[in-house]
mmCIF file as gemmi writes it, N, C-alpha and C atoms, coordinates in Angstrom:
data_model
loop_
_atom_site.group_PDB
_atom_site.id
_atom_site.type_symbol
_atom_site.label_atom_id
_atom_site.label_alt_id
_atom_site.label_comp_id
_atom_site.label_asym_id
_atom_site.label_entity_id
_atom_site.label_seq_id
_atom_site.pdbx_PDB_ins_code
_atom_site.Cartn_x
_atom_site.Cartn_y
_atom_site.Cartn_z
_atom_site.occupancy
_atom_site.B_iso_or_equiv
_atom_site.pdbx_formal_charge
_atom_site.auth_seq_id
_atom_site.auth_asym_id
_atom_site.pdbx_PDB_model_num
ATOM 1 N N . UNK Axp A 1 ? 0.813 -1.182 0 1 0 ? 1 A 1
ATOM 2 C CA . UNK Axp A 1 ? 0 0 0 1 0 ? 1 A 1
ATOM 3 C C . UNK Axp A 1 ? 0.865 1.258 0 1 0 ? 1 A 1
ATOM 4 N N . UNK Axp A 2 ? 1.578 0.748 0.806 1 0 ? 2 A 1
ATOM 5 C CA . UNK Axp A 2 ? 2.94 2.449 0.752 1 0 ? 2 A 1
ATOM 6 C C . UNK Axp A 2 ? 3.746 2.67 -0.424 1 0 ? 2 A 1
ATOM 7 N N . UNK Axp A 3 ? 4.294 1.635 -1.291 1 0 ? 3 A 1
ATOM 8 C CA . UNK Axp A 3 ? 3.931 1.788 -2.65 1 0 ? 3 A 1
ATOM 9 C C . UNK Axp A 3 ? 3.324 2.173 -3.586 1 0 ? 3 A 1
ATOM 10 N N . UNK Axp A 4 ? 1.927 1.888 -3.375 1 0 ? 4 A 1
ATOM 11 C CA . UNK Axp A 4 ? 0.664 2.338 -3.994 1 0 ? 4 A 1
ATOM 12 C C . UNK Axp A 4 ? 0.875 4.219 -3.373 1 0 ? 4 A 1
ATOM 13 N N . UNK Axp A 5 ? 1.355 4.479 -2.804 1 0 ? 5 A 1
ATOM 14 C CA . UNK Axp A 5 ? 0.57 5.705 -2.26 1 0 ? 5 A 1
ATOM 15 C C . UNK Axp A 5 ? 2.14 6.575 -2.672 1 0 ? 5 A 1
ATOM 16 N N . UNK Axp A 6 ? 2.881 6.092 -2.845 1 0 ? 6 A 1
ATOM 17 C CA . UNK Axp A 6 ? 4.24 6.761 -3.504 1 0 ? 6 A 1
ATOM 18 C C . UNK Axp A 6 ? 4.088 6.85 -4.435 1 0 ? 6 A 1
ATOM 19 N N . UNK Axp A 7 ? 3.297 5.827 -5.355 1 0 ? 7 A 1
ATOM 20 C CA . UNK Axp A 7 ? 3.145 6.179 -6.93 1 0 ? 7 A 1
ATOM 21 C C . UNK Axp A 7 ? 2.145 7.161 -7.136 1 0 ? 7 A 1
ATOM 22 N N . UNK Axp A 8 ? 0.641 7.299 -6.375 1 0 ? 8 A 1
ATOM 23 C CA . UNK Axp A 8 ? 0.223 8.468 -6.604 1 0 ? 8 A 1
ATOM 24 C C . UNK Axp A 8 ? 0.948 10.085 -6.217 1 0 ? 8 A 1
ATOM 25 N N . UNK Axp A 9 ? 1.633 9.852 -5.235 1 0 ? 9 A 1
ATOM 26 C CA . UNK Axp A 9 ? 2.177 11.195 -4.696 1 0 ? 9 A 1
ATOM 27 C C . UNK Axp A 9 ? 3.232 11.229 -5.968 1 0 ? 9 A 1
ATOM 28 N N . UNK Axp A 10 ? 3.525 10.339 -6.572 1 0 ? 10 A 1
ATOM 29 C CA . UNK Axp A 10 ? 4.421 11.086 -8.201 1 0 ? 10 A 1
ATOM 30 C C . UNK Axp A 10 ? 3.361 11.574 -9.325 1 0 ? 10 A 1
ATOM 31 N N . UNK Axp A 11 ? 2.729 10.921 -9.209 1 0 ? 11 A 1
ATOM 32 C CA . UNK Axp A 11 ? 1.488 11.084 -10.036 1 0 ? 11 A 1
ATOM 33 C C . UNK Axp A 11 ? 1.037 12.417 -10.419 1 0 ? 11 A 1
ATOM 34 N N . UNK Axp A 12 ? 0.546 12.969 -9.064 1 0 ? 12 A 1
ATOM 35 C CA . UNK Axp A 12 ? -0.276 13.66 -8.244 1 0 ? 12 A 1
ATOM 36 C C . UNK Axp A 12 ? 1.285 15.52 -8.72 1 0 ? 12 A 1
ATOM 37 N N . UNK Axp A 13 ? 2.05 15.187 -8.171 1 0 ? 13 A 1
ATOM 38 C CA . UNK Axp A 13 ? 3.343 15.719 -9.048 1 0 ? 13 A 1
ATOM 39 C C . UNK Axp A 13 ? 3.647 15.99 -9.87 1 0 ? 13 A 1
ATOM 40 N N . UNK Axp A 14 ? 3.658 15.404 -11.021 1 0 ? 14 A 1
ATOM 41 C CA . UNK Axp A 14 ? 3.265 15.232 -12.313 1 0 ? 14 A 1
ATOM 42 C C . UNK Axp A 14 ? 2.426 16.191 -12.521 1 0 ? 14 A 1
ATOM 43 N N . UNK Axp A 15 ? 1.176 15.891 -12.387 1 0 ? 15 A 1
ATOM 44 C CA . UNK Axp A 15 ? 0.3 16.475 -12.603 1 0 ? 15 A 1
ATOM 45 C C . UNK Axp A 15 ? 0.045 18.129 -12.138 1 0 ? 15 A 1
ATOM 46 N N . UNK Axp A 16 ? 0.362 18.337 -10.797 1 0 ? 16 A 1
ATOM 47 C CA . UNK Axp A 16 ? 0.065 19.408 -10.14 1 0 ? 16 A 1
ATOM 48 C C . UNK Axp A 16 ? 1.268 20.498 -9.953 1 0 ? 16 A 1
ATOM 49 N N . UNK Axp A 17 ? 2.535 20.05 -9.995 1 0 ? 17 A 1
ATOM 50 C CA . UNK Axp A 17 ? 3.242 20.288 -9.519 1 0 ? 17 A 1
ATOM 51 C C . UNK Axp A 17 ? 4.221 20.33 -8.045 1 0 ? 17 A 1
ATOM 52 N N . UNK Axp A 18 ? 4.731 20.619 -7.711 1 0 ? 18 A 1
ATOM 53 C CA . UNK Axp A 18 ? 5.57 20.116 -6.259 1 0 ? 18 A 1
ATOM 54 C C . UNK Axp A 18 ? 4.747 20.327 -5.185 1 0 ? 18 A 1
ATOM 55 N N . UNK Axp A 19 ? 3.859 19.211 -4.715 1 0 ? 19 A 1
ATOM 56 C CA . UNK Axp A 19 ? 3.628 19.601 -3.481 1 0 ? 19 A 1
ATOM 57 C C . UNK Axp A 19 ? 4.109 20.235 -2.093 1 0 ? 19 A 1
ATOM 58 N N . UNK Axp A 20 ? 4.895 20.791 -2.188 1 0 ? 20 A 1
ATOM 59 C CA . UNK Axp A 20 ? 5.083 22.249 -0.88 1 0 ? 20 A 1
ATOM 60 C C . UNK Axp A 20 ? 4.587 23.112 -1.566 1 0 ? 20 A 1
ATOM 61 N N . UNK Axp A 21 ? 4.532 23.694 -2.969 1 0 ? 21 A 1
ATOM 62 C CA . UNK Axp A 21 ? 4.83 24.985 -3.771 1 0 ? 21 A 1
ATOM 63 C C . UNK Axp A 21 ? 2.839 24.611 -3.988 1 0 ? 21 A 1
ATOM 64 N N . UNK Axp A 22 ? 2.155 23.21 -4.131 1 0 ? 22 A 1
ATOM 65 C CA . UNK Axp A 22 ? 0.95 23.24 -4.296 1 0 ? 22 A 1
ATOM 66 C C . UNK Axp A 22 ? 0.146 23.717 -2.772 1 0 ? 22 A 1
ATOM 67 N N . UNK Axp A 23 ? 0.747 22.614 -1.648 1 0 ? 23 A 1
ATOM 68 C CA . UNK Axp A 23 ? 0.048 23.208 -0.359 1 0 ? 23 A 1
ATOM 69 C C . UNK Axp A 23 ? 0.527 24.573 -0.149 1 0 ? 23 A 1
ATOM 70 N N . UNK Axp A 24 ? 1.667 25.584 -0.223 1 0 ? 24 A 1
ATOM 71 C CA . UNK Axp A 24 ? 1.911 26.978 0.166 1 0 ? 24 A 1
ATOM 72 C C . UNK Axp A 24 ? 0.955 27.462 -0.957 1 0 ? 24 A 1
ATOM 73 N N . UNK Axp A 25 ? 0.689 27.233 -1.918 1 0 ? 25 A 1
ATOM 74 C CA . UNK Axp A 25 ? -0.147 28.224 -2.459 1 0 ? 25 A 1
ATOM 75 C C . UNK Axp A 25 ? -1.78 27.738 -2.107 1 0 ? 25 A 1
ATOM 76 N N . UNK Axp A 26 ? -2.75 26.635 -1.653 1 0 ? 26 A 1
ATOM 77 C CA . UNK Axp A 26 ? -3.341 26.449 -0.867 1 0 ? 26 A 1
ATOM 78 C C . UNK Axp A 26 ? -3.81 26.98 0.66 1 0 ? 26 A 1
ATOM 79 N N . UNK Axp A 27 ? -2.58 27.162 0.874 1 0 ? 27 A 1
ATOM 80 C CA . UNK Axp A 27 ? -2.093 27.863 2.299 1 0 ? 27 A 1
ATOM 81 C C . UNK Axp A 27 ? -2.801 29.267 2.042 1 0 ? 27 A 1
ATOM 82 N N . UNK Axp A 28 ? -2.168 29.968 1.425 1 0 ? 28 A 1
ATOM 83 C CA . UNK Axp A 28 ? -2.084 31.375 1.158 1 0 ? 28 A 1
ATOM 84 C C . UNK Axp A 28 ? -3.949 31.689 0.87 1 0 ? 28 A 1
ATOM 85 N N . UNK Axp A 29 ? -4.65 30.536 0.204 1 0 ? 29 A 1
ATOM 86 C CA . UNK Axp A 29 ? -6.103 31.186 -0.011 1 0 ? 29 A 1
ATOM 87 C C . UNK Axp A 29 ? -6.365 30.778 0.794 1 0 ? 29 A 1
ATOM 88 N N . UNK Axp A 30 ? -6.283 29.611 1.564 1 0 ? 30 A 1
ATOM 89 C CA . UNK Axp A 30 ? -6.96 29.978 3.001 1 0 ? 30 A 1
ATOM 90 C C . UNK Axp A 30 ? -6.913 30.479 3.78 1 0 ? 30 A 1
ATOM 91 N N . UNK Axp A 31 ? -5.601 30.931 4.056 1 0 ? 31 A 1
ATOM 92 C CA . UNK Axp A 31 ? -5.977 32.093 4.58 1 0 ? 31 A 1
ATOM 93 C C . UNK Axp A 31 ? -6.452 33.295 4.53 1 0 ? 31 A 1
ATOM 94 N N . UNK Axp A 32 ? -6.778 33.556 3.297 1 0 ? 32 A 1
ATOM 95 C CA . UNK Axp A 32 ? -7.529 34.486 2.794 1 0 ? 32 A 1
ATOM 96 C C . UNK Axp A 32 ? -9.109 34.548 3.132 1 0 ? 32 A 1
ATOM 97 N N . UNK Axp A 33 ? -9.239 33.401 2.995 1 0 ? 33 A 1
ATOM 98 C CA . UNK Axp A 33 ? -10.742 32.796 2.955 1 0 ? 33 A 1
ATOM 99 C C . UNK Axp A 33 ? -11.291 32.766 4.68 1 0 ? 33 A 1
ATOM 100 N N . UNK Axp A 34 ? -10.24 32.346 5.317 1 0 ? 34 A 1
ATOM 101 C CA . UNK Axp A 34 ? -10.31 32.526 6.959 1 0 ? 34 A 1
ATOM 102 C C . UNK Axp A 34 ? -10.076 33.32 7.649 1 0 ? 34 A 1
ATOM 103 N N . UNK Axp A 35 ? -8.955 34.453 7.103 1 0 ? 35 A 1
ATOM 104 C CA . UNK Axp A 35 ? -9.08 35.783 7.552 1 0 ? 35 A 1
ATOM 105 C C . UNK Axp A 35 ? -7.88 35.246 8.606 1 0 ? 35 A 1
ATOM 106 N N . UNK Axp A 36 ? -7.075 34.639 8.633 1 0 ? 36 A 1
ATOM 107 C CA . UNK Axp A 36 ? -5.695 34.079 9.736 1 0 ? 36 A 1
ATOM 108 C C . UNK Axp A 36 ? -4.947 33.186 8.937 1 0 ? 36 A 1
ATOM 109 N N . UNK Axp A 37 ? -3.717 33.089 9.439 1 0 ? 37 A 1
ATOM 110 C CA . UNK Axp A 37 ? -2.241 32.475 8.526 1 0 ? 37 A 1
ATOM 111 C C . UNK Axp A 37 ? -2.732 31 8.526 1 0 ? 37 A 1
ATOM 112 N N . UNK Axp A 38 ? -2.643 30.252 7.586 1 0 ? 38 A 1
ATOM 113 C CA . UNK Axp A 38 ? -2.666 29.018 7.159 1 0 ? 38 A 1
ATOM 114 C C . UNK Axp A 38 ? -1.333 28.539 6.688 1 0 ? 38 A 1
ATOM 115 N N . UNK Axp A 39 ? -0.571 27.565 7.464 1 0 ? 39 A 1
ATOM 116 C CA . UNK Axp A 39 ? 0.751 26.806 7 1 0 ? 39 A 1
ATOM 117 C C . UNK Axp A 39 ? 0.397 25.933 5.817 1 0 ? 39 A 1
ATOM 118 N N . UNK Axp A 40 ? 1.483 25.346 5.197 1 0 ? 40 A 1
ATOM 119 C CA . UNK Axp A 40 ? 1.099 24.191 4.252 1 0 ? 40 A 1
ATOM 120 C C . UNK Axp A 40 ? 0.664 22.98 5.139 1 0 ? 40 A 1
ATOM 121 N N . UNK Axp A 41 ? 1.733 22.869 6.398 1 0 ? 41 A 1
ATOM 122 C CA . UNK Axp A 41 ? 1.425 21.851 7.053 1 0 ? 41 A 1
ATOM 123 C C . UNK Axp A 41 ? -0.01 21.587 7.845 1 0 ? 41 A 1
ATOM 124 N N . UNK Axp A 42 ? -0.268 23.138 8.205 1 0 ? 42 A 1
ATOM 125 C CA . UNK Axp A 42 ? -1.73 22.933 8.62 1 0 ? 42 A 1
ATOM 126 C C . UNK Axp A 42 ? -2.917 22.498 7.378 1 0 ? 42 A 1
ATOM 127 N N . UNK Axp A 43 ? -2.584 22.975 6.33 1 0 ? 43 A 1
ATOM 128 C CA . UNK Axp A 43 ? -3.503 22.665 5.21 1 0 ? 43 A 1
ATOM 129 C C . UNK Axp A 43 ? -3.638 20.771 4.762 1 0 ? 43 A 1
ATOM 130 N N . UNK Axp A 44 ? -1.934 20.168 4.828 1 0 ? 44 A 1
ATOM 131 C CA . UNK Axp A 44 ? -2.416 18.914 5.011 1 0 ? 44 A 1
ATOM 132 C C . UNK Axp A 44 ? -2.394 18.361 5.871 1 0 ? 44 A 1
ATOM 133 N N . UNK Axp A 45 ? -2.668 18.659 7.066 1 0 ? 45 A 1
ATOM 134 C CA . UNK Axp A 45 ? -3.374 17.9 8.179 1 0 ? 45 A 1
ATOM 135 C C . UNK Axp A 45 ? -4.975 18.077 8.1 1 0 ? 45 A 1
ATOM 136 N N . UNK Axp A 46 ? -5.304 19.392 7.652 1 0 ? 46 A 1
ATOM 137 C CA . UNK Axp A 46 ? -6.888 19.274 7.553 1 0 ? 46 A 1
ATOM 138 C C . UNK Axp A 46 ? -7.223 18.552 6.115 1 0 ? 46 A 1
ATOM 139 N N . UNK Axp A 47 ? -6.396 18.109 5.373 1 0 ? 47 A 1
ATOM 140 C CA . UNK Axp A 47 ? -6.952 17.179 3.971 1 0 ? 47 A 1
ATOM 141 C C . UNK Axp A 47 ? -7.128 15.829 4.9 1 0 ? 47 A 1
ATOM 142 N N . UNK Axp A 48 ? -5.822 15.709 5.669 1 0 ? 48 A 1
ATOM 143 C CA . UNK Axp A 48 ? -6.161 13.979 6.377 1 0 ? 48 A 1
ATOM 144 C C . UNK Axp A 48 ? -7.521 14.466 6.853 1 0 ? 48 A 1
ATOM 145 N N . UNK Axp A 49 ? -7.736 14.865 7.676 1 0 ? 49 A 1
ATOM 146 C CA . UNK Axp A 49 ? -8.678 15.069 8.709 1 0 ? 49 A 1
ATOM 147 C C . UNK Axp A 49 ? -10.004 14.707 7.504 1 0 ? 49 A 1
ATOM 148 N N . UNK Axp A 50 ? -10.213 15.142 6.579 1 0 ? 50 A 1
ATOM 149 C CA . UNK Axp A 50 ? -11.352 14.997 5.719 1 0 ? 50 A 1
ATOM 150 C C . UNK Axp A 50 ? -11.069 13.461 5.352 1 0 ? 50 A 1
ATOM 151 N N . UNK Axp A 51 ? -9.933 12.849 4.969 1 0 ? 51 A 1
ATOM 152 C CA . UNK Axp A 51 ? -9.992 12.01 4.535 1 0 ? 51 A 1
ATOM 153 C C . UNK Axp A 51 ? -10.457 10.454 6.05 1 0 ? 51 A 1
ATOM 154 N N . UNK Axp A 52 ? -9.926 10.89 6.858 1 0 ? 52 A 1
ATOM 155 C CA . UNK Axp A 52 ? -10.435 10.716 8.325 1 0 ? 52 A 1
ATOM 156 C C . UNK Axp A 52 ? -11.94 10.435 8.588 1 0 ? 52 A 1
ATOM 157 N N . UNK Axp A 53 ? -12.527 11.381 8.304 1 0 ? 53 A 1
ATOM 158 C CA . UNK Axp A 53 ? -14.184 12.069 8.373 1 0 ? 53 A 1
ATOM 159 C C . UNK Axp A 53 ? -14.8 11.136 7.45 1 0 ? 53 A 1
ATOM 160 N N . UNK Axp A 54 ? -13.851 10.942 6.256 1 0 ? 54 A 1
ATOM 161 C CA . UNK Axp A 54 ? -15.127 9.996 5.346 1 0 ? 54 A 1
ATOM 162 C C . UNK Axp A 54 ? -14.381 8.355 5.539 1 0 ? 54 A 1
ATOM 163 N N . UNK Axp A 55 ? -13.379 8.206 6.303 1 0 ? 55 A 1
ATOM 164 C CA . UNK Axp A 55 ? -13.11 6.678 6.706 1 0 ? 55 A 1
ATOM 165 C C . UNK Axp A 55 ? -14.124 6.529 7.5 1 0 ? 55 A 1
ATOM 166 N N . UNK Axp A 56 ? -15.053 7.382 8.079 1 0 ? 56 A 1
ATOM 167 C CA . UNK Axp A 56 ? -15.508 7.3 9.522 1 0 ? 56 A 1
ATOM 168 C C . UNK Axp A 56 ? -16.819 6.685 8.852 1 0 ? 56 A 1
ATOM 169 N N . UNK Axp A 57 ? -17.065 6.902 7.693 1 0 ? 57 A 1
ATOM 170 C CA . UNK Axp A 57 ? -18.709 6.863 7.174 1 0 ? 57 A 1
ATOM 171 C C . UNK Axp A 57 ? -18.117 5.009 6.214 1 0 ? 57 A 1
ATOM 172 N N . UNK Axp A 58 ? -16.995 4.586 5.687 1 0 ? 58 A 1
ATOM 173 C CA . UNK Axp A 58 ? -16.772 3.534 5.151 1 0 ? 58 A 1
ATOM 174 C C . UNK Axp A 58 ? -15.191 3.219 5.611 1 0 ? 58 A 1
ATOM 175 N N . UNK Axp A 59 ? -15.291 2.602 6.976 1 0 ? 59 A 1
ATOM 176 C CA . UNK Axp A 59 ? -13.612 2.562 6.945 1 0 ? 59 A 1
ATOM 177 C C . UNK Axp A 59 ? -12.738 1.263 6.071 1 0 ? 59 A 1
ATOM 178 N N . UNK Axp A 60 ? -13.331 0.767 5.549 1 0 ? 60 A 1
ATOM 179 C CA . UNK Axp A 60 ? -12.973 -0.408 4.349 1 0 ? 60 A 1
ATOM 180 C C . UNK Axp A 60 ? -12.706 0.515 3.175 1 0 ? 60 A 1
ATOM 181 N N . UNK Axp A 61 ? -12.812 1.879 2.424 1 0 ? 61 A 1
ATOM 182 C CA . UNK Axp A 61 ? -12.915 2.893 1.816 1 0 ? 61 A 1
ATOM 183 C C . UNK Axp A 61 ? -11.252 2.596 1.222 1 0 ? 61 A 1
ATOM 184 N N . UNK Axp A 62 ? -10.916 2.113 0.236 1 0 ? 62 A 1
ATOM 185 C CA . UNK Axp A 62 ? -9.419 2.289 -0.178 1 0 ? 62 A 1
ATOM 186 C C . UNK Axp A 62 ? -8.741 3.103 -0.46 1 0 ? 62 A 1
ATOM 187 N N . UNK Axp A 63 ? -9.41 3.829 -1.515 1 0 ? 63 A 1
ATOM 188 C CA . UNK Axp A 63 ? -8.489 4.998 -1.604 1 0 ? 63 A 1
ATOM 189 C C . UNK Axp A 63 ? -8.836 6.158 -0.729 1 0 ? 63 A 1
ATOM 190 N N . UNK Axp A 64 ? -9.323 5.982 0.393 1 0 ? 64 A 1
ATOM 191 C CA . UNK Axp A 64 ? -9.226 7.154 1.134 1 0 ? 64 A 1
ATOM 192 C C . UNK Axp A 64 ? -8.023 7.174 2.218 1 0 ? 64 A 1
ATOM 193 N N . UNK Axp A 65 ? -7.712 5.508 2.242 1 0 ? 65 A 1
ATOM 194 C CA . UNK Axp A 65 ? -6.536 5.113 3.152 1 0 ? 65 A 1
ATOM 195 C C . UNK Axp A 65 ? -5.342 5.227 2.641 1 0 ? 65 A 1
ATOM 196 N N . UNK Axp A 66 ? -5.378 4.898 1.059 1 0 ? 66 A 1
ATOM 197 C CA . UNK Axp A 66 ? -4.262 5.388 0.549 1 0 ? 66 A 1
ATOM 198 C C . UNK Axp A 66 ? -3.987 7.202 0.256 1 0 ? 66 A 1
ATOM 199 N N . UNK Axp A 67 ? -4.587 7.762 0.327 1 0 ? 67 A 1
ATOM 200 C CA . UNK Axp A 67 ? -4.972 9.195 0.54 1 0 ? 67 A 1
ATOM 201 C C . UNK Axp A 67 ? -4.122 9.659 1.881 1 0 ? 67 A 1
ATOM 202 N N . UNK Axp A 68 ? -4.795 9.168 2.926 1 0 ? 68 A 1
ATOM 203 C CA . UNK Axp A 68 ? -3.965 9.211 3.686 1 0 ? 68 A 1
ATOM 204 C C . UNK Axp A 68 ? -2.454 9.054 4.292 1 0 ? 68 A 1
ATOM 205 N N . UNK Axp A 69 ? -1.95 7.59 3.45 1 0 ? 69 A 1
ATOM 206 C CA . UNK Axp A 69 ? -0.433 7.951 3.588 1 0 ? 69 A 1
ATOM 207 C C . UNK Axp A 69 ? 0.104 8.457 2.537 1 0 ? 69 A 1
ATOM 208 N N . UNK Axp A 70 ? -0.154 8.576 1.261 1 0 ? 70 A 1
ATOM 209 C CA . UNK Axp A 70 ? 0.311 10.398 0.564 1 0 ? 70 A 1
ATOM 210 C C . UNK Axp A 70 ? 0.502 11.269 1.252 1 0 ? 70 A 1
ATOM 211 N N . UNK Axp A 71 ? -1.264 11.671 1.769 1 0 ? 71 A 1
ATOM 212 C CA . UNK Axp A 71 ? -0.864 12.903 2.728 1 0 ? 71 A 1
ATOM 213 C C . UNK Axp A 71 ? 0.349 13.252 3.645 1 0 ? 71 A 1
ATOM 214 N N . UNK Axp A 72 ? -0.031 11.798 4.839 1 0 ? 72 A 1
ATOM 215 C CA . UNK Axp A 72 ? 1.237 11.724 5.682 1 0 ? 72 A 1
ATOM 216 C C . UNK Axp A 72 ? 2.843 12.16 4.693 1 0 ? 72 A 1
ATOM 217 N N . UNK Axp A 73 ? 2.865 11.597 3.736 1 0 ? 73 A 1
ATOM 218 C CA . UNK Axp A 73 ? 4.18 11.775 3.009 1 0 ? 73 A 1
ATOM 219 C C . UNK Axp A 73 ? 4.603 13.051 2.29 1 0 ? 73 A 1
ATOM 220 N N . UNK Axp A 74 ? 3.242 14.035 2.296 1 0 ? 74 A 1
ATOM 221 C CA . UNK Axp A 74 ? 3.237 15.207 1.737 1 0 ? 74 A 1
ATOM 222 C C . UNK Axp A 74 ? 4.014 16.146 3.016 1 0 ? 74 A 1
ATOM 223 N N . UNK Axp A 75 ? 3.243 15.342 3.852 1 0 ? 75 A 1
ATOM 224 C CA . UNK Axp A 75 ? 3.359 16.192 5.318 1 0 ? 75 A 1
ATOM 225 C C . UNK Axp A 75 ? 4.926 16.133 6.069 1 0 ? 75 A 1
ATOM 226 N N . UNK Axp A 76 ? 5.343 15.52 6.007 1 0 ? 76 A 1
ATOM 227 C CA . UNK Axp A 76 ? 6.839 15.304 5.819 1 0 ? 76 A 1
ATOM 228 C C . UNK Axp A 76 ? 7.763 16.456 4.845 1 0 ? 76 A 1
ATOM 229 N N . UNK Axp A 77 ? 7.022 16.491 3.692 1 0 ? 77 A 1
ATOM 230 C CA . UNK Axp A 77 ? 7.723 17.367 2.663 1 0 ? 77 A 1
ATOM 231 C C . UNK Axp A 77 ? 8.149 19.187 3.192 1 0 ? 77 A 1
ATOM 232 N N . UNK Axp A 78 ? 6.255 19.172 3.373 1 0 ? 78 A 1
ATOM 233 C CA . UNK Axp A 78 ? 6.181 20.494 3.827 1 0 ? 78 A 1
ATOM 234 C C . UNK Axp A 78 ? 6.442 21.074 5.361 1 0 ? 78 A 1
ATOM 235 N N . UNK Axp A 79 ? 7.058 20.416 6.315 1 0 ? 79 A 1
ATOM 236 C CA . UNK Axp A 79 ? 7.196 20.757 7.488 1 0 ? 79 A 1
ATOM 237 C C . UNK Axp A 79 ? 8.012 21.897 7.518 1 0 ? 79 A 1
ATOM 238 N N . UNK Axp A 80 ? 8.163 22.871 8.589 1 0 ? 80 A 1
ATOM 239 C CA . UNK Axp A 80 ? 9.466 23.778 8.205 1 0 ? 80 A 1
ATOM 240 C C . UNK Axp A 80 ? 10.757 23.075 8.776 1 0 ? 80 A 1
């Protein structure tokens, strides 16, 4: 599975570009949107947290588990 979830976080890369440079600019509208500083790191801890929220409704849910250790691995990236 941690395999599986390394190949999307290249994927996901690919596609989006570098996740720090995707969560800091994430960061930046939410805090806009919230009116207070938003880190990258706070931004993916509240993606787990959603992804969390809907394990809660199907925790057999696959790709929400693999979602989750991306995240975790994003979250690593972007720490300061």
């Amino acid at each position: 599975m941690l395999r599986q979830a390394a190949r999307v976080v290249g994927q996901r890369r690919r596609a989006y570009g570098d996740p720090a440079a995707s969560m800091a600019a994430v960061a930046a509208r939410w805090s806009v949107t919230l009116g207070r500083p938003v880190t990258p790191a706070q931004v993916v801890l509240c993606l787990i947290d959603l992804k969390l929220a809907r394990l809660g409704h199907d925790p057999a849910h696959a790709d929400s588990i693999l979602d989750v250790a991306g995240y975790a691995a994003v979250l690593q990236e972007v720490r300061p």
